[in-house]
C-alpha positions in Angstrom: 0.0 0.0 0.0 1.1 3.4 -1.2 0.1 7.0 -0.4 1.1 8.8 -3.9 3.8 11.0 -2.0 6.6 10.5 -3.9 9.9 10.6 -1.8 12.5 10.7 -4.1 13.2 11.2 -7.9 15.7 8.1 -9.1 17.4 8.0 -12.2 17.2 4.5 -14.2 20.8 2.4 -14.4 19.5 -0.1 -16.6 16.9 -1.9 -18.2 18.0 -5.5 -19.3 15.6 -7.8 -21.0 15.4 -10.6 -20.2 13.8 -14.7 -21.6 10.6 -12.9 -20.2 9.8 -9.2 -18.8 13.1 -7.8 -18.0 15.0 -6.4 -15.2 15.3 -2.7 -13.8 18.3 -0.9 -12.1 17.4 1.8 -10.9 19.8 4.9 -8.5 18.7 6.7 -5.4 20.0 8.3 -2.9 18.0 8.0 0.3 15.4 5.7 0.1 16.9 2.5 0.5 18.1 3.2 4.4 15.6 0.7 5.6 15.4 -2.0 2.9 16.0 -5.3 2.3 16.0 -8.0 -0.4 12.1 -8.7 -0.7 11.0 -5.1 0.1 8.2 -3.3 -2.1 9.1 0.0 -3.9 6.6 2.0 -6.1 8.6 3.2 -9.5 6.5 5.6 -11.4 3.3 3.8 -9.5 4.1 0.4 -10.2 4.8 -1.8 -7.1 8.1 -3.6 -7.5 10.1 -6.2 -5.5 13.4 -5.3 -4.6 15.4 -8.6 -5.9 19.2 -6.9 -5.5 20.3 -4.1 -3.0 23.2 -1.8 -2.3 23.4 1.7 -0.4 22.4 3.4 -3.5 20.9 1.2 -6.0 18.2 -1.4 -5.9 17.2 -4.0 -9.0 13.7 -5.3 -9.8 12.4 -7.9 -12.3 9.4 -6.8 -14.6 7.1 -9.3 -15.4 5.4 -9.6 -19.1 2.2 -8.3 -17.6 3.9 -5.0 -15.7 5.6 -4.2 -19.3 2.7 -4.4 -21.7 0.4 -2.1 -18.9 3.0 0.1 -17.9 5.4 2.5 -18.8 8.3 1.0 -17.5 9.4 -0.8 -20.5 10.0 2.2 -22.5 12.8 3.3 -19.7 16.2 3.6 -20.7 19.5 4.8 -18.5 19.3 8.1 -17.3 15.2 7.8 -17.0 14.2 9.7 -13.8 11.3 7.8 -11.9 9.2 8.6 -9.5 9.8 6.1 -5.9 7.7 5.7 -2.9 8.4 3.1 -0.1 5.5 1.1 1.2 3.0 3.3 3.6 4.0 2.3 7.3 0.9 1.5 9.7 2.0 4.2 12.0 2.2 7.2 9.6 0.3 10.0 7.8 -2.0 9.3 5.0 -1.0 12.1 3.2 -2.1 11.3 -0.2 -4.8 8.0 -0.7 -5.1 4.4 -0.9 -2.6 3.6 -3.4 -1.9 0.3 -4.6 0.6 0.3 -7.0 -1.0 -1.9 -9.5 -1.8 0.5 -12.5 -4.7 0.5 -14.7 -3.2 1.4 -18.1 -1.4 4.3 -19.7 -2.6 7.5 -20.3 -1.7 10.2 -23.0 0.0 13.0 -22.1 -1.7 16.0 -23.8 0.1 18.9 -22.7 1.6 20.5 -19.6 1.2 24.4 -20.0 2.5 26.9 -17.5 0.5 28.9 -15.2 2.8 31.2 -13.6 5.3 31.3 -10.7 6.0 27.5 -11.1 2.5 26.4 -11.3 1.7 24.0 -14.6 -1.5 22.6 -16.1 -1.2 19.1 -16.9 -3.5 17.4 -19.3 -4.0 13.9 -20.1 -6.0 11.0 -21.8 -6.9 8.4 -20.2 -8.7 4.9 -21.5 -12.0 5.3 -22.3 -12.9 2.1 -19.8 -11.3 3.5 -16.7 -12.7 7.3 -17.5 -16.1 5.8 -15.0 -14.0 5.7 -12.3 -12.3 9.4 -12.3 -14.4 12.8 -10.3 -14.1 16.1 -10.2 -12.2 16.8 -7.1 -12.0 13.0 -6.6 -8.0 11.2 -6.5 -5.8 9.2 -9.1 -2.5 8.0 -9.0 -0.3 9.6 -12.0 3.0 8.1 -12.5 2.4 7.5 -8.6 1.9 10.6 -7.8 -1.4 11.7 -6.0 -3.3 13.7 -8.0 -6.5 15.6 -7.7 -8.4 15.9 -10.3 -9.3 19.7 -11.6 -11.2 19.3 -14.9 -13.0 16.4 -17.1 -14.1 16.7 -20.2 -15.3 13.0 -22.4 -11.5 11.4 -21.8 -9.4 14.3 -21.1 -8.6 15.0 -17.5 -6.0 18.2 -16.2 -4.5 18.5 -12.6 -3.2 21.5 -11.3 0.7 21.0 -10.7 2.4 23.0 -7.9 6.0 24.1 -7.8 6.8 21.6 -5.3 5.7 18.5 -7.6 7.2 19.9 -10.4 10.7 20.1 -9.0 10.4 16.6 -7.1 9.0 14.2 -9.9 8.9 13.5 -13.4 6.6 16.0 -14.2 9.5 18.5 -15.1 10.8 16.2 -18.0 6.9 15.3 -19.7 6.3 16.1 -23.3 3.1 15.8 -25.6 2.7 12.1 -26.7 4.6 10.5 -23.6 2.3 7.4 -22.0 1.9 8.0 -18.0 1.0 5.4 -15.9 -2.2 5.7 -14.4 -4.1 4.2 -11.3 -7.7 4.6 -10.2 -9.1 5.0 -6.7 -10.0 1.3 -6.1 -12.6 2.2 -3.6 -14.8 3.1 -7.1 -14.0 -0.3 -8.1 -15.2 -2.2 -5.5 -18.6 0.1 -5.2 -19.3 -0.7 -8.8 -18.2 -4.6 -8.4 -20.7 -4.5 -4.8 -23.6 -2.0 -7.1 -23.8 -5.1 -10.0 -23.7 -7.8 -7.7 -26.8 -6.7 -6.1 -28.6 -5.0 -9.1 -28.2 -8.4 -10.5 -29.3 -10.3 -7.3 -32.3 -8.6 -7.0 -33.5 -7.0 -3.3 -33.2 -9.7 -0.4 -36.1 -11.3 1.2 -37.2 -9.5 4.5 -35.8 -11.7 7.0 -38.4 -14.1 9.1 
């Protein structure tokens, strides 16, 4: 489980393939202080096992499945990535429930500036996950907690502040680029729970 605070920006190694999926290097400064072999890490919102581990560096295997939904496989060296350690039962939920298994890609449409550091960002998501995304209501981007600001058909736009920008990929996006995208899964389990009892029917009163 993940909050969408991203604590550090890392900077890809290497991406090897491999028989099948492939395997990710990727650099970091401070987040690996409490981490060992086995550990989750959230790289650009996708949850990851830690399989190797020094001081600065950690290693990951990418499975078939997390390289066609994702936008890891287009990673090269020198990729910056957004990371997140696992949320710790004891801390802040500064973001929300995130849980680092994306959704899809999403287009990036543009990313205009608003003044003093603050940026529109624009993007396109699937047209079978657009159900699931509010005005006002929460998506992961890249990992990153969003809100969301605007919607119009398959378009939605966040409002970036000068503190994301600096601190994520956001600084490096260009038109065209696919971002990673998550959905609040608490929409998904209301419209799993809605159909299960349309279809049902109402229950009998109880004797």
């Amino acid at each position: 489980m993940f909050t969408g605070i991203i604590e550090e920006l890392g900077q890809v190694i290497a991406l090897e393939p491999q028989r099948a999926g492939a395997r990710l290097t990727v650099a970091c400064a401070n987040l690996l202080q409490d981490a060992t072999v086995g550990a989750s890490i959230a790289v650009n919102g996708t949850c990851l096992t830690a399989v190797e581990l020094t001081p600065d560096r950690f290693s990951a295997d990418l499975a078939p499945e997390t390289l066609s939904r994702t936008n890891l496989g287009q990673l090269h060296a020198g990729s910056p990535v957004n990371l997140e350690r696992p949320l710790r039962a004891d801390a802040r939920l500064d973001g929300h429930f995130v849980l680092g298994h994306v959704d899809g890609t999403a287009e990036l449409i543009s990313l205009k500036a608003l003044g003093n550091d603050n940026w529109w960002l624009r993007i396109r998501v699937p047209q079978d996950l657009q159900r699931y995304i509010v005005e006002k209501g929460s998506i992961a981007v890249d990992g990153m907690s969003l809100t969301v600001a605007e919607i119009k058909d398959c378009d939605v736009a966040f409002t970036i502040i000068p503190h994301t920008y600096r601190n994520t990929t956001v600084q490096g996006y260009r038109a065209g680029a696919k971002i990673n995208i998550e959905v609040d899964i608490l929409a998904k389990h209301l419209e799993k729970l809605t159909a299960s009892t349309t279809e049902s029917g109402p229950r009998a009163p109880a004797s």
